[in-house]
PDB file of N, CA, C and O in Angstrom:
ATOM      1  N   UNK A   1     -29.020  75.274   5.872  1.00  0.00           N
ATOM      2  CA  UNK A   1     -28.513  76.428   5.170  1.00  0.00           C
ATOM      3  C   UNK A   1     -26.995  76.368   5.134  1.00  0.00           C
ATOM      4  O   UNK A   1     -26.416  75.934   6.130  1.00  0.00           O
ATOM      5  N   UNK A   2     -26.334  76.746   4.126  1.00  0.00           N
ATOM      6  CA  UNK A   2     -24.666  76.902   3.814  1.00  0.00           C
ATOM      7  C   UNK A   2     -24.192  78.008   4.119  1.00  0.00           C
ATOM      8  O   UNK A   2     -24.474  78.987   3.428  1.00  0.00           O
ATOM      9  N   UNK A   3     -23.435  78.109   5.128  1.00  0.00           N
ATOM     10  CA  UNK A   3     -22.390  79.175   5.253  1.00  0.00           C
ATOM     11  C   UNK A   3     -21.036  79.680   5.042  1.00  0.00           C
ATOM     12  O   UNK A   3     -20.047  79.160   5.557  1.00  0.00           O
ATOM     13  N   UNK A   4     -21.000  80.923   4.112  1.00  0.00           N
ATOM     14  CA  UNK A   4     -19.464  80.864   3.610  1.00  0.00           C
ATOM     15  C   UNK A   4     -19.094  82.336   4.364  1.00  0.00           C
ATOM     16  O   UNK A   4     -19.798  83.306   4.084  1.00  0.00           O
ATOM     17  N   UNK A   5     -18.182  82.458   5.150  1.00  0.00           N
ATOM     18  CA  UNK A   5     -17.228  83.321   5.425  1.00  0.00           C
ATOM     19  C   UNK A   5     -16.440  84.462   4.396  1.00  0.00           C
ATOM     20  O   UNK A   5     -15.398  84.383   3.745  1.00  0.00           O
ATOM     21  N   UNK A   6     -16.851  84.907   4.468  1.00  0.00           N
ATOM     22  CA  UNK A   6     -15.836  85.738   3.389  1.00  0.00           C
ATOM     23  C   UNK A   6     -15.131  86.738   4.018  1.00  0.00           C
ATOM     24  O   UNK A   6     -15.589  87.432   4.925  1.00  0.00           O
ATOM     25  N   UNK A   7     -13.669  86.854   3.404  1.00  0.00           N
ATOM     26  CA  UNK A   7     -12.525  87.609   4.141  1.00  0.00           C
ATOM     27  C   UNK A   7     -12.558  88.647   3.331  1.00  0.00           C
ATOM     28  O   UNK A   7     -11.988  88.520   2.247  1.00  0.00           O
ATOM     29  N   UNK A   8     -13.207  89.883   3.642  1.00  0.00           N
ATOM     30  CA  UNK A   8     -12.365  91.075   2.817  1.00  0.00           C
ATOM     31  C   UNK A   8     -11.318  91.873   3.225  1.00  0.00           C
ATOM     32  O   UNK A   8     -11.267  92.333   4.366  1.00  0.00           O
ATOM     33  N   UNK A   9     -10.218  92.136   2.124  1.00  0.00           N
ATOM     34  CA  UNK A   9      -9.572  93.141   2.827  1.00  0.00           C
ATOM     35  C   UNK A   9      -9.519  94.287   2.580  1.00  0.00           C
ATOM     36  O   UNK A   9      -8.601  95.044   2.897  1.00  0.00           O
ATOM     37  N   UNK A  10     -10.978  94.692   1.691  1.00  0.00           N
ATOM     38  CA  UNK A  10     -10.254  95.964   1.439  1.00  0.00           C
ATOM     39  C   UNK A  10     -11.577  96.937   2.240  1.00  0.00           C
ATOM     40  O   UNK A  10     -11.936  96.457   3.315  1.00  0.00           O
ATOM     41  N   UNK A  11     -12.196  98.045   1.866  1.00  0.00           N
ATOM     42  CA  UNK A  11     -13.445  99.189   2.021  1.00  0.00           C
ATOM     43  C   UNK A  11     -14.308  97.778   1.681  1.00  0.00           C
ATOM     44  O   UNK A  11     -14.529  96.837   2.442  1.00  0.00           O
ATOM     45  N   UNK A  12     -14.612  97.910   0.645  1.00  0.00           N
ATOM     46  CA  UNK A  12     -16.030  96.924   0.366  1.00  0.00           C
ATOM     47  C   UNK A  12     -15.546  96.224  -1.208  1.00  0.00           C
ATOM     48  O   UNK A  12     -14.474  96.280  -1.810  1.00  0.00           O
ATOM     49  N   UNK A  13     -16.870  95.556  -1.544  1.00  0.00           N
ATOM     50  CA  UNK A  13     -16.543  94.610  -2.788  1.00  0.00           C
ATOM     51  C   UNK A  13     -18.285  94.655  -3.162  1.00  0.00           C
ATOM     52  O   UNK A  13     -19.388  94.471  -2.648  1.00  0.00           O
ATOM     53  N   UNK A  14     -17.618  95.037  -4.437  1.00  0.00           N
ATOM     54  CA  UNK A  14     -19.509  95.249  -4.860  1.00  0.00           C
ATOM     55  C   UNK A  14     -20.464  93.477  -5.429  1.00  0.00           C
ATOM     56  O   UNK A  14     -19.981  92.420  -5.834  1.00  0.00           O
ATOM     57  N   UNK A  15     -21.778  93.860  -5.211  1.00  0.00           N
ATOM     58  CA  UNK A  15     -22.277  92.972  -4.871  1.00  0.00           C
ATOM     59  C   UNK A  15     -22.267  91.618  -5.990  1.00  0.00           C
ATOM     60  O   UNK A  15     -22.427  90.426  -5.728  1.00  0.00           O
ATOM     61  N   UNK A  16     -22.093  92.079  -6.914  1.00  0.00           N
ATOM     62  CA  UNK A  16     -22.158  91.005  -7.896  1.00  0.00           C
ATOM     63  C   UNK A  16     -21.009  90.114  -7.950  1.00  0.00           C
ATOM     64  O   UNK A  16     -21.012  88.935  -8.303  1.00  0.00           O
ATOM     65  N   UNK A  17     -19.737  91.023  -7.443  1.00  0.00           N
ATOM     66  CA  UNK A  17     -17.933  90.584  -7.450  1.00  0.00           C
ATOM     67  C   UNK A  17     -18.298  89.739  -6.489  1.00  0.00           C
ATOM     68  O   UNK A  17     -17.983  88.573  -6.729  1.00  0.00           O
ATOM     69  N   UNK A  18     -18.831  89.915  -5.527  1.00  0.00           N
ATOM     70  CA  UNK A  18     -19.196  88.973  -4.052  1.00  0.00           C
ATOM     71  C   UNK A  18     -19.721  87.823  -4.363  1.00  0.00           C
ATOM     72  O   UNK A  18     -19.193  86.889  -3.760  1.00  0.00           O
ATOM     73  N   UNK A  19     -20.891  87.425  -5.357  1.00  0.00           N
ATOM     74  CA  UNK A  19     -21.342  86.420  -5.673  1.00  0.00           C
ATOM     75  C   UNK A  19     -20.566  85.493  -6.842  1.00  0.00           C
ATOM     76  O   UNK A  19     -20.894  84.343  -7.133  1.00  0.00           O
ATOM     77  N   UNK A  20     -19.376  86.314  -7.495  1.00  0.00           N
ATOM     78  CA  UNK A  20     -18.810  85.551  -8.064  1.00  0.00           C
ATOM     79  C   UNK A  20     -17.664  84.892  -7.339  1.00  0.00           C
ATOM     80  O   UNK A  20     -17.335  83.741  -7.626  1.00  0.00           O
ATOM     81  N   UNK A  21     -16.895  85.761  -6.174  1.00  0.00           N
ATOM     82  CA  UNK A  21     -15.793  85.500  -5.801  1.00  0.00           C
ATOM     83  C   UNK A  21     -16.519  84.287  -4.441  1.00  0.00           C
ATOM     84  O   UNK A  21     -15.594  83.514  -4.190  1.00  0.00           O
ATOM     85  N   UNK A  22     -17.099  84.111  -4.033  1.00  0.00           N
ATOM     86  CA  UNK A  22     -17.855  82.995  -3.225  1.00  0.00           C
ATOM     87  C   UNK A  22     -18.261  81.564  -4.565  1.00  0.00           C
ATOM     88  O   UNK A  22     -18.573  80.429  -4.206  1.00  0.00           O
ATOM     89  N   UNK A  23     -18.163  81.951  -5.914  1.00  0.00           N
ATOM     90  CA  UNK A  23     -18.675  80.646  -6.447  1.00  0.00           C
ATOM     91  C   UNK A  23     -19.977  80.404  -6.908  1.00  0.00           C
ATOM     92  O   UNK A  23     -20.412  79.530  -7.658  1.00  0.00           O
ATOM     93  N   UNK A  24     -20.565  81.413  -6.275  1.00  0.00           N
ATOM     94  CA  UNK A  24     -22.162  81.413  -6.581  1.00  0.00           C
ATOM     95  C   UNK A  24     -22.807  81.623  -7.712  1.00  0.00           C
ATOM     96  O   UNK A  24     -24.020  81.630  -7.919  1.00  0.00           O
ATOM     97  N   UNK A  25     -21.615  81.855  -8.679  1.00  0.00           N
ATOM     98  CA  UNK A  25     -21.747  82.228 -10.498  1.00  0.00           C
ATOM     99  C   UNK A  25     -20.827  82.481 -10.783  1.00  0.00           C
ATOM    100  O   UNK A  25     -19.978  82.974 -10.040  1.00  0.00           O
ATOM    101  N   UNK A  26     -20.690  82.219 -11.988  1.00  0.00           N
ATOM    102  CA  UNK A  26     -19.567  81.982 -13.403  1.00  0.00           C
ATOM    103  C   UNK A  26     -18.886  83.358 -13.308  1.00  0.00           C
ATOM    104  O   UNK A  26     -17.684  83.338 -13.040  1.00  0.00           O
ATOM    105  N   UNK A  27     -19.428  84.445 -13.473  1.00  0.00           N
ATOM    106  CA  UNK A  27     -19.060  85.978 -13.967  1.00  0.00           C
ATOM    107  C   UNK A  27     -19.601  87.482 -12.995  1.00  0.00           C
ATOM    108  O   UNK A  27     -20.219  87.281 -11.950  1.00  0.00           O
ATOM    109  N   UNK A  28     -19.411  88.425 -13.287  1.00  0.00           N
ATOM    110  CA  UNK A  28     -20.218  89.465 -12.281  1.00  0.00           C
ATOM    111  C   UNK A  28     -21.001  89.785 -13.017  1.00  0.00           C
ATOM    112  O   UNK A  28     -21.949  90.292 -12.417  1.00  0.00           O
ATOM    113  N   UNK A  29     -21.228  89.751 -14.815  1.00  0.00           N
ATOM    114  CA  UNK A  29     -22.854  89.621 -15.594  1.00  0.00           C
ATOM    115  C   UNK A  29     -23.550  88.585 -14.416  1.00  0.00           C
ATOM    116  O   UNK A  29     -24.517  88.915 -13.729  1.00  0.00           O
ATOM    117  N   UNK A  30     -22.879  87.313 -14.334  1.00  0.00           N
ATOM    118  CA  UNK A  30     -23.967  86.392 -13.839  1.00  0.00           C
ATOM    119  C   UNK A  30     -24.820  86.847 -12.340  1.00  0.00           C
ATOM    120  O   UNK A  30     -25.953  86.633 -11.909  1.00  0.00           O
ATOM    121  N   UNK A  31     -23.850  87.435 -11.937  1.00  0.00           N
ATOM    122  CA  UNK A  31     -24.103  87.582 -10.333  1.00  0.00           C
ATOM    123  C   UNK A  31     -24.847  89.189 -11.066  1.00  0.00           C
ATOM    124  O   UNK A  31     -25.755  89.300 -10.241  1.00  0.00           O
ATOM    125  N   UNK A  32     -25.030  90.365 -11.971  1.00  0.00           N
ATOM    126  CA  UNK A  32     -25.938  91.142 -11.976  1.00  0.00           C
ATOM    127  C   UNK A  32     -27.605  90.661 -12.406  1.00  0.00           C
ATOM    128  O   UNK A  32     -28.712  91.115 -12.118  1.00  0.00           O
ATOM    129  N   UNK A  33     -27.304  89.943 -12.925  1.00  0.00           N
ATOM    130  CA  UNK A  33     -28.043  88.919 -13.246  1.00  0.00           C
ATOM    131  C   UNK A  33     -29.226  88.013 -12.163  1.00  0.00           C
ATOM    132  O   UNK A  33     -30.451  88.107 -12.233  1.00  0.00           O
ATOM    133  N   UNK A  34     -28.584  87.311 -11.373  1.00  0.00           N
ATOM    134  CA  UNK A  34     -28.866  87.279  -9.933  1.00  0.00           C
ATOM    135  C   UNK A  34     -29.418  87.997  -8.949  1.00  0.00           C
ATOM    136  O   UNK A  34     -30.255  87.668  -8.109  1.00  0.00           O
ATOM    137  N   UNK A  35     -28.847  89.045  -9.140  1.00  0.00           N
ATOM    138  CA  UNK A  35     -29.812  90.681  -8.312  1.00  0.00           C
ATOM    139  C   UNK A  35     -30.798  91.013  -8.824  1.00  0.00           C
ATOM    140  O   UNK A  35     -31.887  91.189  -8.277  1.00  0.00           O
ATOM    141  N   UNK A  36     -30.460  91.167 -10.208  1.00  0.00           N
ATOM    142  CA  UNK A  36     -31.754  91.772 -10.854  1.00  0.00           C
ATOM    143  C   UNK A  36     -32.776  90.796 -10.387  1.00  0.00           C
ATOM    144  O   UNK A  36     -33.426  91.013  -9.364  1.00  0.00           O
ATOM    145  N   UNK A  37     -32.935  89.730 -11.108  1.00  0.00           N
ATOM    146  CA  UNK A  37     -33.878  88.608 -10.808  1.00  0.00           C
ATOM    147  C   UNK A  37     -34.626  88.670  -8.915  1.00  0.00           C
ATOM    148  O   UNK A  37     -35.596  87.978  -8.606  1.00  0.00           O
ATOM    149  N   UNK A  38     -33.921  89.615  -7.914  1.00  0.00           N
ATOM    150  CA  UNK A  38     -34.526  89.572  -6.750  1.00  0.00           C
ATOM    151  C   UNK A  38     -34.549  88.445  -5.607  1.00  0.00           C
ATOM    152  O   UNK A  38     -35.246  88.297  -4.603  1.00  0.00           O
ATOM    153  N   UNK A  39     -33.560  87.759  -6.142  1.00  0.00           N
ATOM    154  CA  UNK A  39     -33.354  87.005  -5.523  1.00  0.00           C
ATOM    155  C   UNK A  39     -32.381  87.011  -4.204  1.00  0.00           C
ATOM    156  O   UNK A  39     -32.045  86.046  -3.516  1.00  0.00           O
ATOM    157  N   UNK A  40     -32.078  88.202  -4.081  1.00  0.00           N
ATOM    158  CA  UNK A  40     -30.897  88.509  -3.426  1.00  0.00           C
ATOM    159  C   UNK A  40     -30.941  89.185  -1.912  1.00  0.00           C
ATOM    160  O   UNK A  40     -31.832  90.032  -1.974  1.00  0.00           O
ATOM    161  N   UNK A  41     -30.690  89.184  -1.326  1.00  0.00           N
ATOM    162  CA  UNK A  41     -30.957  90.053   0.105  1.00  0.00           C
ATOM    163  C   UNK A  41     -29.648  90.233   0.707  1.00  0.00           C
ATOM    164  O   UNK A  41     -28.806  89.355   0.519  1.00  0.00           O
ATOM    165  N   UNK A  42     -29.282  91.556   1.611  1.00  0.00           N
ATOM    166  CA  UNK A  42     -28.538  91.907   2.403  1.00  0.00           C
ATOM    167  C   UNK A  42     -29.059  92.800   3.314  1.00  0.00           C
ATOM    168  O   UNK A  42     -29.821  93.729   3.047  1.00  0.00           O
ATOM    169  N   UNK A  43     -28.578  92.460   4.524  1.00  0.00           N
ATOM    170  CA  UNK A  43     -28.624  92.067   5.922  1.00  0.00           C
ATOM    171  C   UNK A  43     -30.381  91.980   6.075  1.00  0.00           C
ATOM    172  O   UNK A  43     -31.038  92.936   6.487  1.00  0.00           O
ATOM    173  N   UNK A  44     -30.845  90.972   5.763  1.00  0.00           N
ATOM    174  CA  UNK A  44     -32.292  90.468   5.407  1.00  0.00           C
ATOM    175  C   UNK A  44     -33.110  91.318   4.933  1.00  0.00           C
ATOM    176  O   UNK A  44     -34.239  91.255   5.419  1.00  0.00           O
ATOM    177  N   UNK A  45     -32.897  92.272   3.972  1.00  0.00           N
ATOM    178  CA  UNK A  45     -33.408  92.932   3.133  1.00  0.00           C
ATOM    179  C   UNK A  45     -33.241  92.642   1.467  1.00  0.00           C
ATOM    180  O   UNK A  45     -32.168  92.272   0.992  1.00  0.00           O
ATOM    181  N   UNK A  46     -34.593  92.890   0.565  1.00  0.00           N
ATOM    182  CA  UNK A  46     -34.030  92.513  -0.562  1.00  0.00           C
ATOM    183  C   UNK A  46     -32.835  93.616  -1.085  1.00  0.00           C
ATOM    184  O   UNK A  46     -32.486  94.672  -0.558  1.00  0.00           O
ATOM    185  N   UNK A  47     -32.451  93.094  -2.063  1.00  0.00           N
ATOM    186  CA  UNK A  47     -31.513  94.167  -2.511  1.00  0.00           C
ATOM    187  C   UNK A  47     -31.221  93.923  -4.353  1.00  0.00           C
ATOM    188  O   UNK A  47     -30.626  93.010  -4.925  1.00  0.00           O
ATOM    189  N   UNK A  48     -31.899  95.122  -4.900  1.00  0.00           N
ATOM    190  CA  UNK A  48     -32.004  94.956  -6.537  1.00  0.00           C
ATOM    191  C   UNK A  48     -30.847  95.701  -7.165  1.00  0.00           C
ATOM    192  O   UNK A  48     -30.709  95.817  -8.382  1.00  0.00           O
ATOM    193  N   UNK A  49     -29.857  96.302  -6.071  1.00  0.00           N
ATOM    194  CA  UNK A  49     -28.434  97.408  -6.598  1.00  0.00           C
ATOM    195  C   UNK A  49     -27.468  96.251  -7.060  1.00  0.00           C
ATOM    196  O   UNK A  49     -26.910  95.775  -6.071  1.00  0.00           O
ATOM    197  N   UNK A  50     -27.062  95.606  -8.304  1.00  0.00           N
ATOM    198  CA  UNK A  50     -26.340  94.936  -8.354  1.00  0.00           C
ATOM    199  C   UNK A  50     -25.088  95.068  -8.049  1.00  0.00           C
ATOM    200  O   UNK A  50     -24.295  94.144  -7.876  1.00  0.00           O
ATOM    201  N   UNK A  51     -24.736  96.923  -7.927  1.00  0.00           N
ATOM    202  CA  UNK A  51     -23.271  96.867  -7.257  1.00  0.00           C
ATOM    203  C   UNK A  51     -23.167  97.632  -5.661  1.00  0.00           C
ATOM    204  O   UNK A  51     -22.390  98.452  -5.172  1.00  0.00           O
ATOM    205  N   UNK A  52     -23.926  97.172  -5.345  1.00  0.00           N
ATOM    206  CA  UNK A  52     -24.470  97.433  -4.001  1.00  0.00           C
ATOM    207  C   UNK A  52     -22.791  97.358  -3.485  1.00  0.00           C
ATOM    208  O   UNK A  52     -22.032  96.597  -4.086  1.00  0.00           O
ATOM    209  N   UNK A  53     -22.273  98.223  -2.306  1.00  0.00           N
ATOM    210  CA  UNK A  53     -21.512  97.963  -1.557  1.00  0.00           C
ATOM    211  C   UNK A  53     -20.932  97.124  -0.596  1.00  0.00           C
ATOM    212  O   UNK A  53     -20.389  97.851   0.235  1.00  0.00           O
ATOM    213  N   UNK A  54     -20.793  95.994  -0.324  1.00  0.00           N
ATOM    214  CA  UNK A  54     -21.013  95.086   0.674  1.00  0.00           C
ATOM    215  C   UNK A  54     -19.697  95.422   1.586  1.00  0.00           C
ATOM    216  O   UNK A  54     -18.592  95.423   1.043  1.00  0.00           O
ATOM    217  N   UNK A  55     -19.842  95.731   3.105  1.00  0.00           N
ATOM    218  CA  UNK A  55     -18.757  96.088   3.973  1.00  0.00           C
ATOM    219  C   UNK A  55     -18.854  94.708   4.706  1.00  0.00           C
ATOM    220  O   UNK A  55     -19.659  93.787   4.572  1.00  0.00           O
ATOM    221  N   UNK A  56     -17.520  94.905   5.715  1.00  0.00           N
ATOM    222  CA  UNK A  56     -17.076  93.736   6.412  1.00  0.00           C
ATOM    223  C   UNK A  56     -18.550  93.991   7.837  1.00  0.00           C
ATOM    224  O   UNK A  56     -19.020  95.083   8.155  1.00  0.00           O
ATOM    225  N   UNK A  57     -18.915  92.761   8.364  1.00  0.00           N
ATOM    226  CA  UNK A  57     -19.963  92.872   9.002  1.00  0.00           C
ATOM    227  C   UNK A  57     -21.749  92.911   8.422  1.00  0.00           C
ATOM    228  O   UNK A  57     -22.830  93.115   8.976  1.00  0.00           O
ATOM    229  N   UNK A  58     -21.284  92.583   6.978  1.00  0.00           N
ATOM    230  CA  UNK A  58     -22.758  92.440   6.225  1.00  0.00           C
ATOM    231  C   UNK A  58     -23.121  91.005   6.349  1.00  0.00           C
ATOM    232  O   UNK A  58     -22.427  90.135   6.875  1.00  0.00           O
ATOM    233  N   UNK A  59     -24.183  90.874   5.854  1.00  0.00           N
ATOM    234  CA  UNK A  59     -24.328  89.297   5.867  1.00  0.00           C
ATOM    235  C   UNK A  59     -25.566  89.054   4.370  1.00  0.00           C
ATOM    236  O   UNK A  59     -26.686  89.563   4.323  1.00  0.00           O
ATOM    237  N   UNK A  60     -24.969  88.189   3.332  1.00  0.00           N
ATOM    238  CA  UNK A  60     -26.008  88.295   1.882  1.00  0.00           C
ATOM    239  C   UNK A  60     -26.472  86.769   2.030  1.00  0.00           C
ATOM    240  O   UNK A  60     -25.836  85.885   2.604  1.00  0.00           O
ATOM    241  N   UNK A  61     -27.766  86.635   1.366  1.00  0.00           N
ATOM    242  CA  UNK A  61     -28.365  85.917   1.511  1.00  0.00           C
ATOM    243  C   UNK A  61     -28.602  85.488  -0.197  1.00  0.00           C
ATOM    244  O   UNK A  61     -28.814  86.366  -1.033  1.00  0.00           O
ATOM    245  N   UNK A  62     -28.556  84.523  -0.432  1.00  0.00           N
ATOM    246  CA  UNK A  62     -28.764  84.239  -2.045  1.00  0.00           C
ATOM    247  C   UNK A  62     -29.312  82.654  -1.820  1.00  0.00           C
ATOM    248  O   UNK A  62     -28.440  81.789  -1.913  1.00  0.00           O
ATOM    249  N   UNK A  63     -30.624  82.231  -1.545  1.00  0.00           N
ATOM    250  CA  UNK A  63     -31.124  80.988  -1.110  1.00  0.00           C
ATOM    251  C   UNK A  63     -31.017  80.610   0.058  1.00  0.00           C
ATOM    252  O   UNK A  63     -31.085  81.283   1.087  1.00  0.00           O
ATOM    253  N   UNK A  64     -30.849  79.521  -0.073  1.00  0.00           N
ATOM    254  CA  UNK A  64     -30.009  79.034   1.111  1.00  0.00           C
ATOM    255  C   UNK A  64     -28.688  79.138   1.322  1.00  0.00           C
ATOM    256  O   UNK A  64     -27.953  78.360   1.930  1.00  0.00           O
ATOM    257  N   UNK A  65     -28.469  80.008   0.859  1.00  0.00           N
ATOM    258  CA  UNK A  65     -26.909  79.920   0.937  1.00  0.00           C
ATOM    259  C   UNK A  65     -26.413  81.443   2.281  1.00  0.00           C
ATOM    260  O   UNK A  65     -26.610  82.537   1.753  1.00  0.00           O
ATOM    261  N   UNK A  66     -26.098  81.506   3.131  1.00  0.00           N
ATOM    262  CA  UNK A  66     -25.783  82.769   3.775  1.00  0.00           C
ATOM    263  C   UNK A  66     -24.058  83.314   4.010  1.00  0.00           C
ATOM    264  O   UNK A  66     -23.185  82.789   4.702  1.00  0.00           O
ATOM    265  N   UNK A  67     -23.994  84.565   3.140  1.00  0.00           N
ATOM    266  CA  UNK A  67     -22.036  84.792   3.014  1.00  0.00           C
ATOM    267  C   UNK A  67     -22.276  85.884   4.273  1.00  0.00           C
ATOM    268  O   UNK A  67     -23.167  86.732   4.333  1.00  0.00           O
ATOM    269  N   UNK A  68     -21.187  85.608   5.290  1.00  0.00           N
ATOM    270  CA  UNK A  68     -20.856  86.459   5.975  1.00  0.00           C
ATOM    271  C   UNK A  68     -19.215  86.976   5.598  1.00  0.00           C
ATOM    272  O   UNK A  68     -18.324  86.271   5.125  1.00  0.00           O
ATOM    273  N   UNK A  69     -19.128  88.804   6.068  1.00  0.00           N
ATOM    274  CA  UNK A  69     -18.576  89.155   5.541  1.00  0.00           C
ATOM    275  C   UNK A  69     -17.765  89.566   6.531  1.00  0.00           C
ATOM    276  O   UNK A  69     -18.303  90.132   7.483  1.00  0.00           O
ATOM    277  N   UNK A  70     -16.539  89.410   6.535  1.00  0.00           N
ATOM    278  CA  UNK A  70     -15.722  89.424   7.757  1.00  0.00           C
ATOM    279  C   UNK A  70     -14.570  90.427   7.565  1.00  0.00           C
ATOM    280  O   UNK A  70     -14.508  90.882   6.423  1.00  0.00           O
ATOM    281  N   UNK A  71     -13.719  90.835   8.364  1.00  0.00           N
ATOM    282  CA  UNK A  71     -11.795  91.903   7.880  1.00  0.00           C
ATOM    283  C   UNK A  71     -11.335  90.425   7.756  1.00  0.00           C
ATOM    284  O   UNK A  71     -11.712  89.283   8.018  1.00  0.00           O
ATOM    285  N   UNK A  72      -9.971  91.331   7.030  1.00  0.00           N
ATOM    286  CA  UNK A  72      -8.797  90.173   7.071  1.00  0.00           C
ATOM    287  C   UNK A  72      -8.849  89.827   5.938  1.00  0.00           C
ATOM    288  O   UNK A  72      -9.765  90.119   5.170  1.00  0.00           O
ATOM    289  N   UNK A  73      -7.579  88.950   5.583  1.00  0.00           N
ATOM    290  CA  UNK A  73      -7.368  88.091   4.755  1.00  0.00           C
ATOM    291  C   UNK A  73      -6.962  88.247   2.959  1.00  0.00           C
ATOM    292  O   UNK A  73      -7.363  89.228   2.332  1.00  0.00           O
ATOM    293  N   UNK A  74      -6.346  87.428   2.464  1.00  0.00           N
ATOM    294  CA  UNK A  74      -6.537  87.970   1.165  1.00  0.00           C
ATOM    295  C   UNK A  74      -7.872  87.596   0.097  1.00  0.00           C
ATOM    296  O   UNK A  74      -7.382  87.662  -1.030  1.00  0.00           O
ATOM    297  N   UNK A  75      -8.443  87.455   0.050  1.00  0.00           N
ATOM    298  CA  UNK A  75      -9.222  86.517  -0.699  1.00  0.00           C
ATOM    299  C   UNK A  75      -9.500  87.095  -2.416  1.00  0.00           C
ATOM    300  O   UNK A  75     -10.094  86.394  -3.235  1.00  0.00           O
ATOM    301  N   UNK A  76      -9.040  88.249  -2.683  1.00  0.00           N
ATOM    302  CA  UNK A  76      -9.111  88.770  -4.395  1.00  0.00           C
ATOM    303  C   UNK A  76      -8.014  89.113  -4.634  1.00  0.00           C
ATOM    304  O   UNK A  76      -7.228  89.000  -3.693  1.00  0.00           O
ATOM    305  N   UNK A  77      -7.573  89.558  -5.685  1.00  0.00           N
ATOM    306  CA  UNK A  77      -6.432  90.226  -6.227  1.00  0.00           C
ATOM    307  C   UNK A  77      -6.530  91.331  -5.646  1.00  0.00           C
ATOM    308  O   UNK A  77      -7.601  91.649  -5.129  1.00  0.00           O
ATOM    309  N   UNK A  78      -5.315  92.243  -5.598  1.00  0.00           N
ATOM    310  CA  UNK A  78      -5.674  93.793  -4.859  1.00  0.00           C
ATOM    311  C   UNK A  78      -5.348  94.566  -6.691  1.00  0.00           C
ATOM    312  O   UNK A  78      -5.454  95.778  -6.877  1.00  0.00           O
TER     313      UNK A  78
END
């Protein structure tokens, strides 16, 4: 399984922005896209809210792939 770290710095980053800003798709259509389809889980639950909230201490699951969500850092535009 692949693990990516993700630094947020702000409240949260909604769920589709999350799957784009990790790489995991082209756009945040793509990443609503992605949810819808059910493919998606946070903190090992499915999750069909494409702008689901994601806080620091979540952990999303999209395959094999697992993003943990951490403080700190810059990682988006503010």
């Amino acid at each position: 399984m692949q693990s990516i770290e993700f630094c947020l710095n702000r409240e949260f980053v909604q769920l589709n922005q999350l799957l784009k800003l990790t790489g995991l798709c082209d756009s945040g259509g793509a990443g609503k896209a992605l949810v819808a389809g059910g493919g998606v889980a946070v903190d090992g639950n499915a999750e069909l809210r494409k702008t689901c909230k994601i806080r620091v201490g979540q952990v999303v699951r999209l395959g094999d792939v697992e993003i943990k969500v951490v403080a700190g850092g810059e990682t988006f535009p503010a």
